[in-house]
N, C-alpha and C positions, 0 to 999 in steps of 0.2 A: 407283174406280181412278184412279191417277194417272196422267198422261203428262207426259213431257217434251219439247220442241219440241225436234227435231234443229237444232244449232246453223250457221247459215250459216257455214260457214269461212271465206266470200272474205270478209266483212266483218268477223268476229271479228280479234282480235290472235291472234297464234299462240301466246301459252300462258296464253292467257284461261281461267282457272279457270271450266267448267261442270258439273262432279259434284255431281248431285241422286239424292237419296236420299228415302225417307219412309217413316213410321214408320206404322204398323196404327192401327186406330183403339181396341182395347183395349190390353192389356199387361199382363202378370203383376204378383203382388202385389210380385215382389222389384225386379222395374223398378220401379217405382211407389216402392218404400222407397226407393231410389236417389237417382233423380230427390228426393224428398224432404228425403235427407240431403244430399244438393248446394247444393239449395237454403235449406235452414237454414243451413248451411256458410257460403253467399253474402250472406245474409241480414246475419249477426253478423259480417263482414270489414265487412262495407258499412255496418254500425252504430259501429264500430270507426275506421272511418276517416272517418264525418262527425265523429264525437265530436275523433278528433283536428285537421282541420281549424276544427275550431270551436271549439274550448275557447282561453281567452286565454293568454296566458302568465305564465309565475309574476308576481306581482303583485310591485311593489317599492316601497319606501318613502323619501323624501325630508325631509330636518329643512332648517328653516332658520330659523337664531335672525337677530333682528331688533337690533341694538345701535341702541337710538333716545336722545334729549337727556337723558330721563327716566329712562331705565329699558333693560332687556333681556328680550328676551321670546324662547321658543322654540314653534314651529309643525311641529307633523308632517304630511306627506300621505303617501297612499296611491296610489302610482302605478299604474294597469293600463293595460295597453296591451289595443289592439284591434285588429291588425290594420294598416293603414296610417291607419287614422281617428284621431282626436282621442282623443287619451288619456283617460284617468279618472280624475281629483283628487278623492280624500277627504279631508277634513280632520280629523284626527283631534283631537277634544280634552278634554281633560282630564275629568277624572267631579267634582261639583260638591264631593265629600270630597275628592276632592285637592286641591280650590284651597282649599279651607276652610283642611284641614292644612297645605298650603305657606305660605299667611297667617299661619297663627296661628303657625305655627314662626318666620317672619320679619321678626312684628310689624304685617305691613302692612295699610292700611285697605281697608273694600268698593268696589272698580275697578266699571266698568260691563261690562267686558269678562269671561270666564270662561278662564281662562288661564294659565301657570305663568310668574312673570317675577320677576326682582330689580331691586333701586334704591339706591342711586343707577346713573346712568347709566355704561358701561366708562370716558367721558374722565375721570373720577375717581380711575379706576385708571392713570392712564397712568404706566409706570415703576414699579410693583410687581406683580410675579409673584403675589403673592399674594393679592394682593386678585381679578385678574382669576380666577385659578381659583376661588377664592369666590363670585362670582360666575356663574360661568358651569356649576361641577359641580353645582347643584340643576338647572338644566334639562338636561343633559345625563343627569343621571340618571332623570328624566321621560321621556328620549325613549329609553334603553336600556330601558325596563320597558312602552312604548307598540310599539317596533318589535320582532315576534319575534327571539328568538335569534339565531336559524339565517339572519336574512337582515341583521343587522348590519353585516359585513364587507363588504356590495352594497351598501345603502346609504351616499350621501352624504352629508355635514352644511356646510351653509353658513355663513356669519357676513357679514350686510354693514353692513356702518356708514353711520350715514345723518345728518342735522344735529348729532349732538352729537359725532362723531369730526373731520366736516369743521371743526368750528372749532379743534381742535387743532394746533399748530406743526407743522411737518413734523417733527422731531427725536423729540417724542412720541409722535407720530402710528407711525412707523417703532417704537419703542419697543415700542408698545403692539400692534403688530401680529405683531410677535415675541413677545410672550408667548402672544398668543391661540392662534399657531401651535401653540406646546410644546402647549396644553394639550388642543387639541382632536388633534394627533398622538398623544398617549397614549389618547382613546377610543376604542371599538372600531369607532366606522363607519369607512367610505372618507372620504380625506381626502388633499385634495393644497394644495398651499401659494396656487394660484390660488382657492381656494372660500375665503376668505379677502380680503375688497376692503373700500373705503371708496367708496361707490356716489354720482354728485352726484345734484344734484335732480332734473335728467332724469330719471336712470334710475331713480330712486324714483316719480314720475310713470308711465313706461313704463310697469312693472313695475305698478301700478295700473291702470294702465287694461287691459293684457292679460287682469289677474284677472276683472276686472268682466268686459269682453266674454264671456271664457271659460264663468262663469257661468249670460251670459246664451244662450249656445250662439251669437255670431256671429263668432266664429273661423274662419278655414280653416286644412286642416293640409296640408303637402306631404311627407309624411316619406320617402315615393321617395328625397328629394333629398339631397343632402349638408347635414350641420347647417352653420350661419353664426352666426358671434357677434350677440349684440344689434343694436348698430350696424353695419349692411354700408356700402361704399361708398355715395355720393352715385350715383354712376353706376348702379345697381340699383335705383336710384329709380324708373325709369322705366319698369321693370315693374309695380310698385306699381299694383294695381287701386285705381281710387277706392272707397273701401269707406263714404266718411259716409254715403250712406243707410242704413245697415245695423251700422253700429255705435256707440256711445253714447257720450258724454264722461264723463273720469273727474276730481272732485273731489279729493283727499285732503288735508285739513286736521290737520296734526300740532302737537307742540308749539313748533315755533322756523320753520315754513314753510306755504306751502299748495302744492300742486303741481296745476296743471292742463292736462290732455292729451286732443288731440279729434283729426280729423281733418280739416281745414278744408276747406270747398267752394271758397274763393276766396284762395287765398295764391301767393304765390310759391314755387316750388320749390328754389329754392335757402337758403328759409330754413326748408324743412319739414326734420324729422329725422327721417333715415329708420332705420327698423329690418327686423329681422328676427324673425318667432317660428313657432317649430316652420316651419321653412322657407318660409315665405311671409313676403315682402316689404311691408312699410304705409309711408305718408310721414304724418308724425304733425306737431304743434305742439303742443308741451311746455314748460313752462316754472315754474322755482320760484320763487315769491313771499317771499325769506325775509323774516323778522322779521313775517310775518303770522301766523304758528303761533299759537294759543291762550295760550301762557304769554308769548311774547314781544312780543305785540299787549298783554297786560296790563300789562307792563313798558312799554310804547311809553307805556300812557297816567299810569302814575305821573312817566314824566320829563314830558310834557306840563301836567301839572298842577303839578310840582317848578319847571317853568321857568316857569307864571304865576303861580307867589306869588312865584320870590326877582325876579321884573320887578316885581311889586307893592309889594314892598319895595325894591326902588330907588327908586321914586317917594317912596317916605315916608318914606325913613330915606334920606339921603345924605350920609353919613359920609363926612370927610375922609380916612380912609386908601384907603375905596373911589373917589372922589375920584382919587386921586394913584394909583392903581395903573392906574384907568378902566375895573377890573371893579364886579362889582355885588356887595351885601357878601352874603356867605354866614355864613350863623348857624353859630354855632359849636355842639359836638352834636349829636343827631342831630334834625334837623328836624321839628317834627309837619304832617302835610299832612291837610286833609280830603277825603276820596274821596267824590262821588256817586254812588258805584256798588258801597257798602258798606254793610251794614244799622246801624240805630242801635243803637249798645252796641258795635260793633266798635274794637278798639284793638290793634295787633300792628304788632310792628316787621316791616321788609320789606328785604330786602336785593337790590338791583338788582345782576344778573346781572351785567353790565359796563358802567361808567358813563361808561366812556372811547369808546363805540359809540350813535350818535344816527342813528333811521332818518330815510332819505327816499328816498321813493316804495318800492321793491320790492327794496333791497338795503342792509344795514348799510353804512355810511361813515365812516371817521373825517374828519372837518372839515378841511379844509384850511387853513383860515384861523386866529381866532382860535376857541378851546373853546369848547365851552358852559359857562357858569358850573356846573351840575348836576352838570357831570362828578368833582366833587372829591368829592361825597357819597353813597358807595355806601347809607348805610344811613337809611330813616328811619320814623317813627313815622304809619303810617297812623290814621286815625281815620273812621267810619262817617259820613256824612252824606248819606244817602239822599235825593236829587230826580231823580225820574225824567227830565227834561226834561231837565238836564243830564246826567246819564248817556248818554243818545242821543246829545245832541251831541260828551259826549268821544269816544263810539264812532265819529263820523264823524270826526271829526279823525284816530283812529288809522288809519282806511283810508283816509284822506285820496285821494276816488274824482277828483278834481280837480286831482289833482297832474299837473305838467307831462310834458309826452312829447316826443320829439324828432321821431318818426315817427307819424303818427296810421295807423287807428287804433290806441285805448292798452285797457289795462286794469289797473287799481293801479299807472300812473305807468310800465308797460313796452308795448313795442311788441307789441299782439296782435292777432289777426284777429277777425271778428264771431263770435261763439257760437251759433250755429245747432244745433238737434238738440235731442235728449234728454239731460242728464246724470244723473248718480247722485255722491251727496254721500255720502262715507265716512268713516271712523275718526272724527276731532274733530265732526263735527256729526252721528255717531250718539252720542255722548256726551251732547252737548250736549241733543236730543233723548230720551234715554233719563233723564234726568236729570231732567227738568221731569215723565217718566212721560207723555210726548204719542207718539200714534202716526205713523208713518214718512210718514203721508199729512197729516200737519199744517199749515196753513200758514203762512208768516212772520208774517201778522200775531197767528197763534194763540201762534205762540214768543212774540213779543213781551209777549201779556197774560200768560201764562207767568211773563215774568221780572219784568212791572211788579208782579204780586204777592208775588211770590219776594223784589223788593227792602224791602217794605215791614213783613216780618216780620219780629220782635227778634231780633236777635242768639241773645240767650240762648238762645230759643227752638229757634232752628236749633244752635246747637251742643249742645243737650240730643239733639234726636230724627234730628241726622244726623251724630251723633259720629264713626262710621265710615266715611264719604266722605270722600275729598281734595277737597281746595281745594274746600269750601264756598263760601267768602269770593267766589271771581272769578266764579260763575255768573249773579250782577245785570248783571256786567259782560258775559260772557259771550253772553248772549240777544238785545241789542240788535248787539253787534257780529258775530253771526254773519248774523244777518238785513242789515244793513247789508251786510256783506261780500259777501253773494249779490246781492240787488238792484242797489247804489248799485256796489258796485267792479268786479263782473264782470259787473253790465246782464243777471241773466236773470231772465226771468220766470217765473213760480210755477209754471205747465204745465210748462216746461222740465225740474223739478227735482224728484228723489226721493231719497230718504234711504236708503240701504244696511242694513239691519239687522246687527246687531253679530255679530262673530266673523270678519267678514270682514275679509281684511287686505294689503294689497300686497304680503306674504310668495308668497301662491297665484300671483301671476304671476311672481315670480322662480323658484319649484319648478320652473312650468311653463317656464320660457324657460333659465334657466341649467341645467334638470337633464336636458333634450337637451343645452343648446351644450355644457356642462362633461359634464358626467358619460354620457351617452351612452345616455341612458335610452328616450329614443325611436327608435333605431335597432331596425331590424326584425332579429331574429336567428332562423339557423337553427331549427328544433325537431330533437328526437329522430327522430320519422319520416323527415324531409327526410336527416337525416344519416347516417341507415342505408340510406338508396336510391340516394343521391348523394353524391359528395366535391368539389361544386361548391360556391364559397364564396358565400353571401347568399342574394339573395332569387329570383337565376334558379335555385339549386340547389330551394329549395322550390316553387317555381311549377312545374317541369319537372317533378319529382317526383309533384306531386298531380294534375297534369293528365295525367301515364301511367296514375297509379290509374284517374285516374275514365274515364278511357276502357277502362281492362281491366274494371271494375267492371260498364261502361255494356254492354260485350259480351254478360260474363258474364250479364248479368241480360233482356237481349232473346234471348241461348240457353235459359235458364232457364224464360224465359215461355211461348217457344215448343215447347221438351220439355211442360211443363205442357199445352198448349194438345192439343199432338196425342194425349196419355194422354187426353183426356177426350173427344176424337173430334169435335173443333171445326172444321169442314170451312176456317174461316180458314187454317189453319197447317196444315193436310196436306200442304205442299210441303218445309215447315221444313227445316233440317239446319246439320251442321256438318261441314266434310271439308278436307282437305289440298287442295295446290294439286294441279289434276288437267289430265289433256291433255285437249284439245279431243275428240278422239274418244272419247272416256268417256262425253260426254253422248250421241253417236250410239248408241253398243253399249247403253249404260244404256235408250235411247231403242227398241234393237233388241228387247231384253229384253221390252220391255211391248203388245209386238205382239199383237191379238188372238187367241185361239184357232180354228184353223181350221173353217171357218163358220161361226162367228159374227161379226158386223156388230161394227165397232171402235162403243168407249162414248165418246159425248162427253166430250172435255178440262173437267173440273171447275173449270179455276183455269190460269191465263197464267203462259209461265215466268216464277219471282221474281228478283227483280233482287239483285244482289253488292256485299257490301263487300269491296273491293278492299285487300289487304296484304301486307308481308311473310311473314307468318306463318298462320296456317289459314285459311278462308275462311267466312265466315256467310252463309246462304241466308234472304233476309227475305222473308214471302211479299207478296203484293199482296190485294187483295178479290178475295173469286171475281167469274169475268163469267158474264153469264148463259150458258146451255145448250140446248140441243136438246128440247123433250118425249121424258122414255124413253119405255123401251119400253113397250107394256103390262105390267101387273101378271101374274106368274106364273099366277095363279088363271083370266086367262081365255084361255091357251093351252091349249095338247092338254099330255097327262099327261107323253109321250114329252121334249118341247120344255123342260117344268119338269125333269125329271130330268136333259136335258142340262146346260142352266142353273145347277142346283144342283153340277153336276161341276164346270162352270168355276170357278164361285165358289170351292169347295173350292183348284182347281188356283191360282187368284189372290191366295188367302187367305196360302197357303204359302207361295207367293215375296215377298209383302210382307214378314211376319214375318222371312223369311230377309235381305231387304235391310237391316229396322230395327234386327234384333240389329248387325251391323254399323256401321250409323250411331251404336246407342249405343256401340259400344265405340270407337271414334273418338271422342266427343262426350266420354266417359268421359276418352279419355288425352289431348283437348288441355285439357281443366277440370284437371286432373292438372299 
């Protein structure tokens, strides 16, 4: 039997909830099915609503076509959000029959990359409508048959121009931005006239290096916060965790620039660039090396060798009309020049990009002074003349690692701080690499033997069995100059550096960074549940929301255990209940009720009154561990006959009034689960 401790009134509050009740320690089969269906009941809510707090939200998809010097390429990810954590970027790409068919329908040779892209590059197009929608409706069409249906009109589509728009005139440039507008407006994603930029090196840099960290998981995300564009204030700087130990430099080697962006341990902060991604603040040093890119480094070195034959021919031929004008005579036609960084049997005219443009250190220049003789001869006749020695040394000249600086320290002739850390080398020297068929952990001196063999094969040869690569031709050239570039121009060493493996692209950190800032992808949105409990807007409507469940949930299920507990006659929970808020006197009269029978000796207290959760609404009785008891009585067996007969009456009379109290307790427990 149970008792209750009559409740001190002078120290109780005055309408301190004390109604205890308890339930028998058997129970009919229909109670028992009750309790049963209740608790299935509670079970499948409770399965129900982790399912809904848990599950992500619809999943969303982000395009972003890349307008590069060469070419245009488009990129799908797969945005999931989780919660307030770090998003989930899938990169969706192409199946290896689709690039085959996009090739073979568009003529074009085997890329190193797996990917849906046309060529020539959009500045081609600038000022015809037609051409840019030609160009740009085969990847468009790729990414309407990659993104479901049904989630086209959510998703965004980006366009950023990057080295080969920036050298366009403004007038063009404007031009051609207008068209791209019309045409990505008539597709069926989301689409507003700001997804639509010509991005500088920086931010082709940023946008790199975010991807990588991303990747590599050492991103933080603050998505609580309000989104911020790219670039935040200077003044925001200052929040800026130093993050270099913990995050890597990023490489990215294109066709007409190289871009490199680290965190530096030791710079000045007024000349770090601060950014923003997915709400957290970095101060970065970024910076683009143009005319270092791949095809324009090659060009660097054909005018380098254009300008030491016609100085050669000055010395030997000095004709009186060169003489009298006081330039150097320029051969008339188109000039043949021998290349060491061309295999033997090569012979192909070469048409120089622009001849009116002569690098020095880390940024095209037109001359101030007088021209370069070169400049008059856009087109000339390469010819093959393999020596590896000279090859290396044309390649030093093009990164010319010794060019002047104004502020030291320098790196290829600009103002940069010391490279510390780990980087990762991507696009142009996963090519470069992929190319020679060497693995990603290679080392320069291994490139190197790589390309010294590479140069010494015929011609013939190589256009027989690699008829389907682009620019066979510059990959002699190629090998030494990217080894060069790492070592000699940016001073790192071979620990330092690893190679990206391909597919990867500075696409993935513009998704990730412009498809919060712009498009609003990482904001936290209500769900269906939060919206049907609450008409509060964001993220305190669902927090409020699931934290009332799980506390009616959390009730539900310690009333549940404890109905369970007393059906099975568990002397823990025989105090258990559930009751309305009751007066203080309730627990005395209830306390009056369990008065022994007259002569018989009261039974020691089983269990300590249990203590209260205290609320507006019903009250839960939790019990505490029994404390120990008094030895009973003796065993009925070795009383007198008379004594066990009374005994047996009590129990009868004890048994009744329990039953009688527990029906009650469950039909209460019944209507507040109700």
């Amino acid at each position: 039997m149970i008792f209750a401790r009559k409740p001190n009134l002078q120290k109780q509050p005055r309408h301190y909830p004390t109604w205890i009740c308890s339930m028998p320690n058997g129970t009919s089969s229909g109670r028992r099915r009750a309790a049963g269906i209740f608790t299935t009941i509670l079970a499948i809510f409770t399965l129900i609503f982790v399912w809904e707090i848990s599950r992500p939200g619809p999943d969303k998809y982000v395009t972003v076509i890349d307008s590069g010097s060469t070419g245009t390429r488009v990129y799908v990810y797969k945005w999931g959000m989780r919660g307030r954590s770090m998003p989930s970027l899938l990169a969706l790409e192409p199946t290896m029959k689709e690039v085959l068919a996009h090739r073979k329908a568009a003529g074009f040779q085997r890329g190193a990359y797996r990917r849906i892209e046309t060529e020539p590059g959009l500045d081609r197009a600038a000022g015809d409508l037609s051409a840019v929608r030609a160009s740009l409706q085969p990847l468009l069409e790729w990414a309407k048959k990659t993104v479901p249906a049904q989630r086209h009109s959510s998703s965004p589509v980006f366009l950023f121009g990057t080295a080969g728009l920036r050298k366009l005139p403004e007038d063009d440039r404007l031009k051609l931005l207008n068209d791209i507008n019309q045409v990505l407006e008539s597709s069926p994603f989301s689409f507003r006239p700001e997804y639509v930029k010509v991005i500088d090196g920086a931010d082709e840099g940023v946008y790199g290096w975010v991807g990588l960290n991303y990747i590599e998981g050492r991103l933080k995300a603050s998505l609580g916060a309000a989104p911020s564009p790219l670039r935040h204030p200077v003044a925001d700087a200052e929040k800026a965790a130093p993050y270099e130990q913990e995050t890597v430099g990023a490489l990215d080697l294109g066709g007409s620039s190289l871009e490199v962006t680290f965190i530096p341990s030791r710079w000045p902060r007024k000349r770090k660039v601060p950014v923003s991604v997915l709400r957290t603040p970095y101060s970065l040093y970024t910076h683009s090396f143009k005319g270092y890119g791949m095809n324009d480094a090659f060009d660097k070195a054909v005018t380098i060798l254009l300008e030491a034959m016609l100085a050669d021919r000055q010395q030997q031929q000095d004709t009186a009309a060169a003489a009298a004008a006081g330039r150097t005579a320029v051969p008339s036609g188109v000039p043949t020049l021998e290349h060491p960084c061309l295999q033997e049997g090569y012979s192909e005219r070469f048409r120089r990009k622009d001849p009116a443009w002569h690098m020095q250190g880390s940024a095209p220049t037109k001359p101030t002074s007088e021209p370069l003789p070169s400049e008059s001869i856009e087109e000339v006749l390469l010819v093959g003349r393999p020596r590896w020695s000279e090859c290396r040394d044309l390649a030093e000249k093009v990164v010319d690692a010794g060019a002047l600086c104004r502020r030291p320290p320098c790196a290829l002739g600009a103002e940069a701080p010391p490279m510390h850390g780990r980087f990762l080398a991507m696009s142009g020297f996963f090519v470069v690499y992929d190319f020679f068929g060497l693995p990603l952990t290679a080392t320069l001196a291994e490139l190197e033997d790589a390309g010294r063999r590479y140069c010494g094969r015929p011609w013939q040869e190589l256009s027989r069995d690699l008829a389907d690569i682009k620019n066979i031709e510059t990959y002699c050239f190629r090998a030494p100059y990217v080894s060069i570039l790492l070592s000699d121009g940016l001073g790192l060493q071979q620990s330092q550096l690893s190679v990206v493996k391909g597919g990867f692209s500075w696409t993935l950190g513009a998704a990730l960074t412009e498809g919060d800032t712009l498009a609003g992808l990482g904001s936290v949105e209500d769900d269906s549940l939060t919206q049907a409990l609450s008409g509060a807007p964001g993220w305190m409507a669902r927090s409020g929301a699931r934290l009332t469940l799980a506390a009616a949930l959390l009730l539900a299920w310690v009333a549940a255990i404890c109905a369970l507990l007393q059906q099975s006659g568990n002397p823990f929970c025989r105090g258990c209940c559930l009751g309305p808020l009751g007066d203080p006197m309730a627990a005395g009269a209830a306390a009056a009720k369990r008065q022994p029978l007259k002569g018989q000796p009261a039974e020691p207290p089983e269990m300590v009154s249990p203590w209260l959760l205290r609320g507006p609404g019903p009250e839960l009785c939790i019990p505490v561990a029994p404390q120990p008891s008094r030895p009973l009585a003796p065993p009925p067996s070795q009383r007198s006959h008379s004594l066990h007969s009374e005994m047996s009456g009590m129990r009868a009379e004890r048994g009744r009034r329990r039953r009688d109290r527990s029906s009650d307790c469950l039909a209460q427990l019944t209507d507040w689960s109700e």
